[in-house]
C-alpha positions as CSV (number, residue, x, y, z in Angstrom):
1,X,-22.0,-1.1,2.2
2,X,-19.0,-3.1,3.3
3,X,-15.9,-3.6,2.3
4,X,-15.1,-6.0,-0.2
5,X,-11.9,-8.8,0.5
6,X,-9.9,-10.6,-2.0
7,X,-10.9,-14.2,-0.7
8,X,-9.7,-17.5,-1.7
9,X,-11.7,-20.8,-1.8
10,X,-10.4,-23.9,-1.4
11,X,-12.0,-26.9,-2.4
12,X,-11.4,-30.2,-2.2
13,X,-13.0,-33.2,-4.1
14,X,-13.4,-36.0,-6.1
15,X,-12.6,-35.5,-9.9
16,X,-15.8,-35.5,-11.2
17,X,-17.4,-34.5,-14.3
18,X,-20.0,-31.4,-13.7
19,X,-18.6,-30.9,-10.3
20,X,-17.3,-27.4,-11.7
21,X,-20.5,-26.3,-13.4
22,X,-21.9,-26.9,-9.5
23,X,-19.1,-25.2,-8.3
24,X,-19.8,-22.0,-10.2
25,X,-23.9,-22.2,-10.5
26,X,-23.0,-21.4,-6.3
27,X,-21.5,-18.1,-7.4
28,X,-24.1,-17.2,-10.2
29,X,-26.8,-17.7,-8.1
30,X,-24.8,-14.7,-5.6
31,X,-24.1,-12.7,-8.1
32,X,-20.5,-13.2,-7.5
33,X,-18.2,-12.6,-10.3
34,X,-14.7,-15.7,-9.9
35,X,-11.8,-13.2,-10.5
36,X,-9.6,-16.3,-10.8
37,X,-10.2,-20.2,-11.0
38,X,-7.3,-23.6,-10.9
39,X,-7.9,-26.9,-10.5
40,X,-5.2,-29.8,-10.4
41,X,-4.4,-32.7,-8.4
42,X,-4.0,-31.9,-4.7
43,X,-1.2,-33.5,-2.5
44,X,-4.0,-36.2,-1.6
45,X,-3.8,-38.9,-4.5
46,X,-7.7,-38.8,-5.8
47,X,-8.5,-35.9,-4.4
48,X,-8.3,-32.4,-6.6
49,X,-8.2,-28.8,-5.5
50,X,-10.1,-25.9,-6.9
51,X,-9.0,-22.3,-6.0
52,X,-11.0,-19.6,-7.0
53,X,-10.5,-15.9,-5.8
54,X,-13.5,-13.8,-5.2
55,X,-14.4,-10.1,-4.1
56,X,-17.3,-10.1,-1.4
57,X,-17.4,-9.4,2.3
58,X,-17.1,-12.3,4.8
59,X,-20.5,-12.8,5.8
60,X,-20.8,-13.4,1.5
61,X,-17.6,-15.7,1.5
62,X,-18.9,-17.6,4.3
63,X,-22.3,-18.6,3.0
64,X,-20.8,-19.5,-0.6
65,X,-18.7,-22.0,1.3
66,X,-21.5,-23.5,3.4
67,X,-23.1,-23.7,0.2
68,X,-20.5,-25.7,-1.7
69,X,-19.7,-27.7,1.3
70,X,-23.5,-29.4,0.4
71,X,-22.3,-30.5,-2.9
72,X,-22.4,-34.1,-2.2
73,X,-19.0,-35.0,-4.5
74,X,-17.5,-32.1,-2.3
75,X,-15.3,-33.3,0.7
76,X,-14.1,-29.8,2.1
77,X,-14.3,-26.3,1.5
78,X,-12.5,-23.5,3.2
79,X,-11.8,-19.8,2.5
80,X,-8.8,-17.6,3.3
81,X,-7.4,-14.1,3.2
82,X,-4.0,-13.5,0.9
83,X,-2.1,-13.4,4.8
84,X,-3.1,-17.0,5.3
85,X,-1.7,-18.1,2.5
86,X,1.3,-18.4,-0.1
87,X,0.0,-17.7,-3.6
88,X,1.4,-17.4,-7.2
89,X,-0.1,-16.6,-10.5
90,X,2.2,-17.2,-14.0
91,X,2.4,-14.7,-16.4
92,X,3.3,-15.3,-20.3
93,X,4.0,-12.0,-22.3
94,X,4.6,-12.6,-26.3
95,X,7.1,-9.9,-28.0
96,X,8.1,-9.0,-31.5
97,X,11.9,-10.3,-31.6
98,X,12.5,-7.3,-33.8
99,X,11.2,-4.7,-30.7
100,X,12.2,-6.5,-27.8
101,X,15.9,-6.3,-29.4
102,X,15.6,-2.6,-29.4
103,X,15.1,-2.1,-25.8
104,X,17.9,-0.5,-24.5
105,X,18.6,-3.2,-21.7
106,X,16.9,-6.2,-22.0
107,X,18.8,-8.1,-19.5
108,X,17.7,-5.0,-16.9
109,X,14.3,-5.3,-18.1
110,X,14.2,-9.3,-17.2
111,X,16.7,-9.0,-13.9
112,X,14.3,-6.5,-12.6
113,X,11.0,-8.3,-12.9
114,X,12.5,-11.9,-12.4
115,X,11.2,-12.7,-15.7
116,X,13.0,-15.1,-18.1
117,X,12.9,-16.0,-21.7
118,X,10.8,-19.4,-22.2
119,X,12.0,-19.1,-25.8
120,X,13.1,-17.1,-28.7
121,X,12.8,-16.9,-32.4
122,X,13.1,-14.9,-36.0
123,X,9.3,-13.6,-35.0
124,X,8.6,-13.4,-31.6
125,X,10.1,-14.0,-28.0
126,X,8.0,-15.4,-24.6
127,X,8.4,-14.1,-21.5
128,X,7.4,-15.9,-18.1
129,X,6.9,-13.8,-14.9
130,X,6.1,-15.9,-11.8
131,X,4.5,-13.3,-9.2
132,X,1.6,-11.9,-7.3
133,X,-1.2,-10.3,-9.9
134,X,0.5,-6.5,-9.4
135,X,3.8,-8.2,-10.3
136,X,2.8,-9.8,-13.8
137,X,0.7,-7.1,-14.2
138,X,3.4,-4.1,-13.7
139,X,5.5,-5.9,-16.1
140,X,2.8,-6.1,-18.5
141,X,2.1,-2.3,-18.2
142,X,5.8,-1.9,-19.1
143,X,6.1,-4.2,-21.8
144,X,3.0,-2.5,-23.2
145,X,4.6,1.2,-23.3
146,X,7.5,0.5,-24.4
147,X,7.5,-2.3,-27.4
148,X,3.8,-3.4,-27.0
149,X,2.5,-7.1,-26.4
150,X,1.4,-9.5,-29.2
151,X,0.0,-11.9,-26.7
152,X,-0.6,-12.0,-23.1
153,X,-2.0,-14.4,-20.3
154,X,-2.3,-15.1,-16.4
155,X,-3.2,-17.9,-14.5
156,X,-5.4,-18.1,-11.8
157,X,-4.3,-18.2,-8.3
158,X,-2.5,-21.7,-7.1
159,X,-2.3,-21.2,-3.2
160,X,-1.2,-23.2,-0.2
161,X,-1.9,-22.5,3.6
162,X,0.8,-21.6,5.3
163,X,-0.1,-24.4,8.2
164,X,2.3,-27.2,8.1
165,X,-0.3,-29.3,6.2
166,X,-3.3,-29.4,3.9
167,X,-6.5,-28.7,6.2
168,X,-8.4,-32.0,4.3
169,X,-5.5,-33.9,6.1
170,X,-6.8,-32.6,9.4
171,X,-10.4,-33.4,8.5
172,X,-9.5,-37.0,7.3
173,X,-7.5,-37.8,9.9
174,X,-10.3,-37.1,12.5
175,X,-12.7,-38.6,10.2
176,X,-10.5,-41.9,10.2
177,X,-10.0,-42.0,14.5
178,X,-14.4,-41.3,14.1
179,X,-14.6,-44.2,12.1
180,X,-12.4,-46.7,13.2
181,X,-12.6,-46.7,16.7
């Protein structure tokens, strides 16, 4: 059996309603499981970008693509590895006030994760950690031994290429000099 990457899938489209239900029914049908899944307005006005990270090998990744690529409301797909790319995830940790006052150094605890306090009250106190996923999650692990979490949730991946531009301006662009010669 092969190895298994972390890919990511970019995919870029028109907003339209049932588009993700496609999307996915691509990844069902593979018996893929999406370990992570954004969509928001691209850099593109009207177009939108879904990122979705998947385990598979590349032969997998690559026919998951060609497969979404056929969606008709789809304009682009394209899948990387995490050295291709600068990615984020966003972490929100909900604390008792009460515990998280105990801690011996809270402004350690924050300093040495990069966290900081979105807000604070008489009950409880939100964290934010912006990181890779071993990141938020080593500061959840921490949280969780020490005062325990009320709440907890992470994002899924938002990524950009590392290439000066989006690749669907590249694709455009030739599609435009194709077009309008």
């Amino acid at each position: 059996m092969q190895d298994k990457t972390l890919y990511t899938i970019t995919i870029f489209s028109e907003n339209t309603v049932g588009l993700l239900s496609q999307v996915t029914s691509v990844f069902t049908r593979r018996q893929l499981n999406i370990e992570t899944l954004s969509v928001s307005a691209s850099a593109i006005e009207g177009i939108h970008k879904f990122t979705i990270t998947v385990f598979c090998d590349e032969e997998m990744v690559k026919k998951v693509v060609l497969q979404i690529d056929k969606r008709v409301d789809v304009l682009k797909s394209y899948y990387n590895t995490n050295d291709e790319l600068i990615h984020q995830e966003i972490a929100l940790y909900k604390l008792s006030t009460s515990e998280f006052l105990k801690i011996e150094s809270v402004e350690t605890l924050i300093r040495n994760h990069n966290a900081r306090i979105l807000d604070i009250n008489e009950n409880s106190v939100v964290l934010e950690k912006t990181g890779h996923y071993q990141e938020t999650q080593d500061l959840f692990e921490e949280l969780s031994k020490t005062i325990g979490v009320l709440q907890f949730i992470r994002s899924g991946r938002v990524a950009i290429t590392k290439s000066k531009i989006e690749r669907l301006s590249d694709m455009l662009a030739e599609l435009d000099k194709k077009y309008n010669k």
